[in-house]
N, C-alpha and C positions, 0 to 999 in steps of 0.2 A: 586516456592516451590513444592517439589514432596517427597509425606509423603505415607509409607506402614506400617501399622498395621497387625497384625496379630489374628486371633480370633481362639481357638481348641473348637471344638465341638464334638458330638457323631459322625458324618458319614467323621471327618478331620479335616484338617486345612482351613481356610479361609483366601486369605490372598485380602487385603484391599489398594488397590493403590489411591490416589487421586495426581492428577496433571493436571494442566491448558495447555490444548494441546492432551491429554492422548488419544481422540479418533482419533486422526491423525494417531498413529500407534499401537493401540488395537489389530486389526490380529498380530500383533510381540510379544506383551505379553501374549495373550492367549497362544499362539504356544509355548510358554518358561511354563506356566504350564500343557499343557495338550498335548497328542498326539491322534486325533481325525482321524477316516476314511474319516468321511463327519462333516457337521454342519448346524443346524438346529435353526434357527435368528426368533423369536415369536416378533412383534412389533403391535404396532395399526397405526391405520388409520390418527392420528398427527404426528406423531413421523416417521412412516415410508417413507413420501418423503423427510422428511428432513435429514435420517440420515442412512436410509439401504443401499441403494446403496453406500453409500461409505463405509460403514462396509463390504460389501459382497466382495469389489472388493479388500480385503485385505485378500483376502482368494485365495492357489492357488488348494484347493482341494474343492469336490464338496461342494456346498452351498446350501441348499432349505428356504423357511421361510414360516411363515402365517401370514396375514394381520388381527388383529381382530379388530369391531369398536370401537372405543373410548369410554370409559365412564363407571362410577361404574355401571351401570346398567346392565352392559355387564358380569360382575365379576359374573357366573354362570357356574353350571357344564356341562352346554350345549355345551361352548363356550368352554371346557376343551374336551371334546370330539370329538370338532373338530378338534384342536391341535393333539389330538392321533391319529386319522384318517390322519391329514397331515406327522406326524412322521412314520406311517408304509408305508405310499406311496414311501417317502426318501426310507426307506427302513434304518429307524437309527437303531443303536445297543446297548448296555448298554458301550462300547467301546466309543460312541461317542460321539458329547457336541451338548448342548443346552441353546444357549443365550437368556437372556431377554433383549430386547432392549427398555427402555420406563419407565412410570412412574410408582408409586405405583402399579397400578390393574394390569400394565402389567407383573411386576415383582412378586405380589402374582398366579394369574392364572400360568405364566411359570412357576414359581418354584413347586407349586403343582404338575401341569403335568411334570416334572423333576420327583419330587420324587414318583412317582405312577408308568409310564412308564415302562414297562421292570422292575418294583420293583427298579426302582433308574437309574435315569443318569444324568453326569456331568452336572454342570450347574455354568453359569458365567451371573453375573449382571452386565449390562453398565444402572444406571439410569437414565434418563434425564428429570427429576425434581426435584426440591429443596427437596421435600418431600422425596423421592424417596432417595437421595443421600445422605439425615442426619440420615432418620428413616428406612425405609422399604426392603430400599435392606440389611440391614444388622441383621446379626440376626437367618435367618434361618427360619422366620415365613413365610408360605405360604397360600393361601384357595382362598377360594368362597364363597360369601353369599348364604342366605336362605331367601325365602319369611319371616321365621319366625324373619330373623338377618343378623346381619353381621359377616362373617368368621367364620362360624359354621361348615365349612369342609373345612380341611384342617390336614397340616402333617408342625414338624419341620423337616427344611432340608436345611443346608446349602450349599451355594452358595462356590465353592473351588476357585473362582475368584470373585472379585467386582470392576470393575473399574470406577471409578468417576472424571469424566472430569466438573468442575465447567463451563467454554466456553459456554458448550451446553445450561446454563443458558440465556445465552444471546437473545435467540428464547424464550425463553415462556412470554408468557403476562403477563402484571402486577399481573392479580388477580390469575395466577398460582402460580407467585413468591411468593404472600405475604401466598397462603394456604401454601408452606411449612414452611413459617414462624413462622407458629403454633408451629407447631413440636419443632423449634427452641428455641421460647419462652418455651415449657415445658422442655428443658433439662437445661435450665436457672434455672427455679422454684425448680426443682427436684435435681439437682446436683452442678451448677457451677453459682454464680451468676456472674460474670463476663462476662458471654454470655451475660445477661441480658443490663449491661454495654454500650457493643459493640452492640446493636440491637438499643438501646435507641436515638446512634448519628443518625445527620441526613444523614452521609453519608456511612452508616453500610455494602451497598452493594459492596463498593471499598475495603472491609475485607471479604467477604465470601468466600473465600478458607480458612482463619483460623477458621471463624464459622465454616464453616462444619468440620473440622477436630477435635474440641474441641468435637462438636456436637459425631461424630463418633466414638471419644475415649471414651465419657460414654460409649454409644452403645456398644461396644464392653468387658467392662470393667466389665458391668451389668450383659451381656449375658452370658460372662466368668464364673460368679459365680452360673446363673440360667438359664441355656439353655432353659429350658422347661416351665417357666413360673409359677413356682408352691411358689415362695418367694420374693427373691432382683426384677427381672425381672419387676413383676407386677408396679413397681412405675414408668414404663414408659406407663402406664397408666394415669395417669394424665390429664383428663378433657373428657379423654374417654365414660367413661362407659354413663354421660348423653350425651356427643354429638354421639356415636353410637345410643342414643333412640333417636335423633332429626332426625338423618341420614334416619332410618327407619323409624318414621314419612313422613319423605319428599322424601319415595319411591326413596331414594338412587339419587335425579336428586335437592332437592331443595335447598338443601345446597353441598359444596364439603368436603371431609374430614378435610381439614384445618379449614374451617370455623365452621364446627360442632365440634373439639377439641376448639377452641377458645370459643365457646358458652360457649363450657361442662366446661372449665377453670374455665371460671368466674363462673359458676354454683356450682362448687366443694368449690370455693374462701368461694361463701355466706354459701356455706352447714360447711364448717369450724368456719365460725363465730357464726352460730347457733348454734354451740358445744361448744362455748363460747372460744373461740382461737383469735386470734388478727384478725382482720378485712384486710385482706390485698386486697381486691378487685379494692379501687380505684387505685393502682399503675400499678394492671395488665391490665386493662379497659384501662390507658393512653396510655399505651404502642402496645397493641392489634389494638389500634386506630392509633398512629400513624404508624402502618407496613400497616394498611388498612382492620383491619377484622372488622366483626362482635361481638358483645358482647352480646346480648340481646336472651333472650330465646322466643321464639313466641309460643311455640306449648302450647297447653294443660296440665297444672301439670299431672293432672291424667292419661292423654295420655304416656305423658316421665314416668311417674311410670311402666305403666303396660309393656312398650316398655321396659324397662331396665331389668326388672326380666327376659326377655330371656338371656339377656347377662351372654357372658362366664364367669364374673366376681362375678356371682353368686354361692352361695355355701352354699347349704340346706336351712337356715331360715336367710343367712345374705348375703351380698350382700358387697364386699371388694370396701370402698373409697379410694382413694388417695389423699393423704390432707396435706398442706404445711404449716407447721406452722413458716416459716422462708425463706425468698427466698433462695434456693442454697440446702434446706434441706425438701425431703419427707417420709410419712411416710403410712403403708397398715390399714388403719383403718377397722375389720369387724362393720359393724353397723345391725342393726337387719332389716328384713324388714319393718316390722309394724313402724319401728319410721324411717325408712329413708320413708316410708309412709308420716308420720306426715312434714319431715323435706321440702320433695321436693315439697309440696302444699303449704308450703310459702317463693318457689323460686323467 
C-alpha cells in the first residue's frame, strides 16, 4: 500500500507519503519535490549507522550531516547550535534542503533549526519511529526543551516533504515500538475508535501501515483546521499536559514520551471521572497493558501540580484538560487552577 496526503499550512504544502519500502529510493522523491545545491542529513547516534549511509549514497550532489546523541535529554538549544555551526561549514543556503533522519527529538531539534536558519530552509522528514511516524513529524511543530519544561522554544514550520517508510519499524525495540503506541492509543480516544479496535487484537502489528495511516489522516485533518495550536489542535493533547509534569519530574531520562502520555492518559481518564463523567479508565489501563506501557502515576501529586502550571497548556488562571467522554470523541476543558489543585491530589 502506498498512501500521500496532503496538509496546507502557512509556509506550503506538505505532502505526506507513507509506503513499506519507501526509504530504498527516498533520494528519487525528495529530488521530484525539491531542487537542492547540496544537502544537509541531521540524524543521532541510533538511528545514524543504521540508516544514513544509505540515505546519503542516494544523493549524486554534495551531502554533509550531523551526528547528535541520542536522547530527550539532548533536545536543547545547545545541541541546535551546533547544527547551525555544522550548516554554515556546508556552507548551506536558504536554496538548500535539510533532512531529519530519526525519531521524535530528532525531528523537533531539525525542524527548529530548519526554521530559524538563514530565517527558514527546506526541510523534509523520514521518521524512524512509530512515534515519530503517526505523531511528530507531522504537523509542523518543532522546539527544545527548558530546564523550566518541555518544548518551550520553538517555531511552527512545516516539513514540504514527510516520508514514512513503516520497514524501518522493524529495528526499533519493543519498548520503542510500544512508546509510540501511545500516541496511537490517543488518536483512538480523541477521534476514531476503530484504531482502538485494531490495537486491541493480538496481532495489531501485522496492520501498522493502516494504523499509521488512519493515525496520520487525523493529524493532518486536525492541523488543517488549527495550525497553530490555539483550538481543534489542542485535543491532540490528550494525556499530555500531566505526563509532560511527569517527563520533567524524571529529568526528561525516567520515563520516555510514550510512557509519560500513557501515565497522563489514564491520569486525564480519573480527572474526567472526578467531574462526574463516565469512568472510562478501566478499558484504557487493559489496553495500555496489553501494547506494554505503564499506567500508574509514581511522582508526587503536588510535584505534577506545580510541574504542569509551566506547561504551554496553561492560560492565565486555567490550565486546558483534554478529556474524553466517549472513546472516538474529545473535548478542550478549561478547569481553574485552584480546583485542578484539588483534583490532581486525589489522583
Amino acid at each position: 500500500m502506498a498512501e500521500t496526503l496532503s496538509l496546507t499550512g502557512a509556509n506550503g504544502v506538505s505532502e505526506i507519503h507513507i509506503e513499506t519500502g519507501l526509504l530504498d529510493h527516498a533520494g528519487a522523491v525528495i529530488l521530484e519535490t525539491f531542487s537542492p545545491s547540496r544537502v544537509h542529513i541531521v540524524s543521532d547516534s541510533t538511528v545514524a549507522p543504521l540508516y544514513l549511509e544509505k540515505l546519503e549514497k542516494q544523493f549524486s550532489l554534495p551531502v554533509t550531516h550531523t551526528v547528535i546523541p541520542a536522547g530527550e535529554e539532548h533536545k536543547q538549544l545547545s545541541t541546535v547550535e551546533g547544527i547551525y555551526h555544522d550548516l554554515l561549514t556546508a556552507g548551506m543556503t536558504r536554496k538548500d534542503l535539510i533532512i531529519a533522519l530519526g525519531g521524535g527529538v530528532v525531528g523537533d531539534i531539525t525542524g527548529f533549526a530548519a526554521a530559524t536558519f538563514l530565517r527558514g530552509v527546506s526541510l523534509c522528514q523520514i521518521p524512524t519511529t512509530l512515534l515519530a511516524q503517526v505523531d511528530s513529524s507531522v504537523g509542523g511543530k518543532t522546539g527544545v526543551d527548558l530546564p523550566e519544561g518541555k518544548n518551550l522554544v520553538g517555531a511552527f514550520y512545516q516539513p514540504r516533504l514527510v516520508l514514512i517508510d513503516p520497514n524501518v519499524l522493524a529495528s526499533l525495540p519493543d519498548s520503542t515500538f510500544a512508546d509510540g503506541m501511545a500516541e496511537v492509543v490517543k488518536y483512538g480516544y480523541i477521534s476514531n475508535r476503530e484504531i482502538l479496535t485494531m490495537v486491541s487484537r493480538s496481532d495489531y502489528k501485522t496492520n501498522i501501515e493502516n494504523i499509521i495511516y488512519e493515525c496520520v489522516k487525523i493529524k493532518r485533518d486536525v492541523v488543517a483546521i488549527d495550525e497553530h495550536d490555539t483550538g481543534l489542535r489542542m485535543i491532540l493533547n490528550f494525556g499530555h499536559t500531566i505526563g509532560h509534569a511527569a517527563e520533567k519530574l524524571g529529568n526528561y531520562t525516567d520515563l520516555t514520551h510514550g510512557q509519560a502520555v500513557a501515565i497522563g492518559m489514564v491520569a486525564a481518564m480519573r480527572l474526567s471521572a472526578l467531574l462526574g463523567n463516565e469512568d472510562l479508565t478501566a478499558p484504557l489501563i487493559d489496553l495500555l497493558k496489553h501494547i506494554g506501557l505503564p499506567t500508574e502515576l509514581e511522582y508526587d501529586r503536588e510535584s505534577i501540580f506545580n510541574a504542569l502550571l509551566s506547561d504551554k497548556k496553561k492560560f492565565g488562571a486555567t490550565v486546558n484538560f483534554i478529556l474524553v467522554r466517549e472513546a472516538g470523541r474529545a473535548e478542550i476543558t478549561p478547569i481553574d487552577a485552584e480546583k485542578l489543585h484539588e483534583y490532581v491530589l486525589k489522583l
